[in-house]
N, C-alpha and C positions, 0 to 999 in steps of 0.2 A: 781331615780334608773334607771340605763342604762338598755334598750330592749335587752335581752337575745335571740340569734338565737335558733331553734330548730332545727336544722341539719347543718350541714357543710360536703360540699363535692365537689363533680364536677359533673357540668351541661355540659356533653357531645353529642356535633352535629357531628357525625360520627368518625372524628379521630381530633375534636375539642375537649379539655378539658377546663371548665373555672371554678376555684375555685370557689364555692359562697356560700353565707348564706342566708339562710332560717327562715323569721321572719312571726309571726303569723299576719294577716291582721287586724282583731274584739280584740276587749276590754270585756273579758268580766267582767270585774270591773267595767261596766257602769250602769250595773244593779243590784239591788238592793239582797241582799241575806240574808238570818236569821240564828240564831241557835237555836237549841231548850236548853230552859231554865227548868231546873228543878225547881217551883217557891216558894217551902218552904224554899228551902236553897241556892236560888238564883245564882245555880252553872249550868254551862253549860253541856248538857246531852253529854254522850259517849257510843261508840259502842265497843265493845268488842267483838273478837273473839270466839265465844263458839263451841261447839262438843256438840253434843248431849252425856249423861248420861256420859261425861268427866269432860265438863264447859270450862271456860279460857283458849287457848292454845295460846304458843308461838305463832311469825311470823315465827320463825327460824325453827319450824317445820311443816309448812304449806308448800307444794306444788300444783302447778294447775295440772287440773287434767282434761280431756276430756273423756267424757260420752260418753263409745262404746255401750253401749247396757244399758237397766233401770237397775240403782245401782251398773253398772260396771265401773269403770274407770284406763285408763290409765294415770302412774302418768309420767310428765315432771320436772327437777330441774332445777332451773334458771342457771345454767351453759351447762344444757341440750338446753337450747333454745337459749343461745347466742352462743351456737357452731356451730349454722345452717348458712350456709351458704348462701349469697345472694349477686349476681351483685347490686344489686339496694342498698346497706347498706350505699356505700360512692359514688355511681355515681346517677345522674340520665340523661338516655339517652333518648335525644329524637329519636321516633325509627319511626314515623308515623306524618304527616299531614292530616288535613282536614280544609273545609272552614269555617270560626271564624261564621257562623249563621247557620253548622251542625249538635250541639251538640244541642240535646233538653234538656231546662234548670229541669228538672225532674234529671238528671244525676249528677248537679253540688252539690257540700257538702260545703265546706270550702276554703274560699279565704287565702293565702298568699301571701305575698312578697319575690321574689330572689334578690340578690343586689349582686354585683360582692364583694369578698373576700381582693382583694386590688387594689391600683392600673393601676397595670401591666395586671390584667383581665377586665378591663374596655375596650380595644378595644374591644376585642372579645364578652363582653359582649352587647357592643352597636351594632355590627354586627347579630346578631340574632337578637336583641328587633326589628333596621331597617327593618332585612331581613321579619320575621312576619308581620310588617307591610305595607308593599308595599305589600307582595304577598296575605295578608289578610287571613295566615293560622293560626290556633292553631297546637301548636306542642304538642306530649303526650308520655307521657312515662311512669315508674313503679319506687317508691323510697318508701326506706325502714326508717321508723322513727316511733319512740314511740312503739315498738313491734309488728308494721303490714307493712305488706307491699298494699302502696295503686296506685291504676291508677290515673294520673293526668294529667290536661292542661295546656298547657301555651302561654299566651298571652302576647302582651304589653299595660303597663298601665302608662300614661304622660310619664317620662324619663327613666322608670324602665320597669319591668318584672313582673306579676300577675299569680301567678302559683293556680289553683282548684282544689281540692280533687274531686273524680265522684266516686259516686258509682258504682261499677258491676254489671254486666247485671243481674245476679242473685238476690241484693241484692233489686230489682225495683217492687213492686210489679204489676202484671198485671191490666189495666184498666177494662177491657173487662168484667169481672164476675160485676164489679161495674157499668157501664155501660150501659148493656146489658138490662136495662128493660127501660132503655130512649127513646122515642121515635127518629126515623131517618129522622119525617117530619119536611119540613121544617118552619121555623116562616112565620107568619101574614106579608103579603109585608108593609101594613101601619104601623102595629108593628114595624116590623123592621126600615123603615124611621124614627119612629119618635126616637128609638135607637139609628140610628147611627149617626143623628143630633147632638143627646146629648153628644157622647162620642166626635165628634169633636170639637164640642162649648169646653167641659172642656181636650180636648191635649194642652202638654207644653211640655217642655224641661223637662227630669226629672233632680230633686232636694233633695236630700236626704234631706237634712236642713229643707225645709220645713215640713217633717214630724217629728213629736213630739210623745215621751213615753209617752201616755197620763197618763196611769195604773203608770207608776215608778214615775211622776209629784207626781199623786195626793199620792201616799205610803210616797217619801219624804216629802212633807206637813202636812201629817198624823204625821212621827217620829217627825221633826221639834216639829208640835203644839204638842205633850205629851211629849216629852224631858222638854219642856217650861213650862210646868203645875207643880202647886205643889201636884196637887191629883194627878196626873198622879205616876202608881209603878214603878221603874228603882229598879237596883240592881249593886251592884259592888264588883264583884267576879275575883280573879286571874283566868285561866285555870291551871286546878288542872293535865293536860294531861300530862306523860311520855315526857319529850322530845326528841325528834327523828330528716390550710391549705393547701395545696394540693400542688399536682405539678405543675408548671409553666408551661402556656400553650406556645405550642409549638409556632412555625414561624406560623401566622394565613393565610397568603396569599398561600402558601405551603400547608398547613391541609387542608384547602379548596377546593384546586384545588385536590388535593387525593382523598378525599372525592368525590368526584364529579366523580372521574372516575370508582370510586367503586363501587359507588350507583349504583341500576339497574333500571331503567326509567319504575317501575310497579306500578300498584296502588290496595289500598285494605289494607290485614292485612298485616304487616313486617314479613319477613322471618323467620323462625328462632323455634325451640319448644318454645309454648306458657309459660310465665311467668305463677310458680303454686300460684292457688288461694290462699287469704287469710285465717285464718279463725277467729272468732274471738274465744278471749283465756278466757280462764274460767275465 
């Protein structure tokens, strides 16, 4: 089955647009996951919507609802939320740089991939991934998908483009209360020698491959060996459950030089009323 994008829009460098798609980085079909089994009658457990002293209620008369104050809530209709408005829904602007070893990685959430949309956005697209990397910036901006709007980075990664989800400075909890009862003296000098030996005897080039799910190994061995057994209980039950591009970017050499006369040679936060926070939705 073909990798399905989870947004499509435009990746905009000042009066740059470059159509592209947005594919998730991680699998997580790699690891292993269960249902819970009801085991007298070998059918698989379900959740249902309940109300207190109601029971069972529609989806279709469910809405989310945000807690102003204990057991008070404002209600939103899902026509209510897609009618809000946002720059970031079908653009995402880079609007700031900083240097690729700024970001402390406490900030980073979820890797993806951008890939240019068609053809005809490939130069433009190869022009950023180069430009990022000679000047060895992450570029950052705000896009809107899956019903949040999130801050993000982007970098280049081999021939392509590696965009991060970071959390907000809000969402980070602080070190310092955890911290704060650790001593600030410093280690044993011969301690430490014989430390820091150690860590350079075992440095390498890191190697994802090398490391092994040791925990999802030994679970598929586990299913394997009782699948294989005749004592072993299995059940074979149906699920009984209800069933339920852009515009073409412009002359690049022209946007560019625009761009350029635009921009204001300052550093720090981008101009502009700051993008409103997230929140997340009940």
């Amino acid at each position: 089955m073909a990798t399905r994008p989870i947004w499509k829009g435009q990746l905009r460098l000042s009066l740059v647009s470059i159509p592209v798609e947005i594919y998730t980085a991680t699998r997580s079909a790699a690891r292993i996951s269960f249902r819970q089994i009801h085991e007298p009658s070998g059918k698989p457990v379900h959740y249902e919507k309940v109300v207190a002293g109601v029971g069972p209620v529609k989806s279709d008369d469910i809405m989310k609802g945000f807690e102003l104050e204990k057991g008070k809530f404002v209600l939103l209709s899902p026509e209510e939320i897609e009618a809000v408005k946002l720059e970031t829904k079908k653009t995402f602007e880079l609007v700031q740089f900083v240097g690729s070893c700024e970001i402390s990685p406490i900030y980073f959430d979820k890797p993806y991939y951008i890939v240019p949309a068609d053809e005809l956005a490939e130069d433009a697209y190869r022009v950023v991934r180069d430009a990022l990397r000679q000047t060895e910036r992450i570029g950052l901006g705000q896009l809107a998908m899956r019903g949040q709007e999130y801050l993000a980075a982007v970098k280049p990664c081999g021939d392509g483009l590696l965009m991060e989800t970071l959390h907000y400075d809000d969402e980070i909890r602080k070190a310092d209360p955890l911290f704060s009862a650790i001593s600030g003296k410093a280690a044993e000098a011969e301690l430490l020698e014989v430390a820091t030996t150690l860590i350079e005897r075992k440095t390498a080039p890191f190697n994802a491959a090398a490391f092994k799910d040791n925990y999802t190994d030994a679970l598929r061995a586990l299913i394997t060996k009782k699948s294989r057994s005749r004592s072993s209980k299995t059940v074979t039950a149906g699920d009984d459950a209800p069933s339920r591009s852009g515009d073409n970017v412009v002359d690049l050499m022209a946007a560019l030089k625009a761009s350029l006369e635009k921009a204001p040679a300052t550093k720090g936060s981008p101009p502009g009323k700051p993008a409103p926070r997230r929140r997340k939705q009940a």
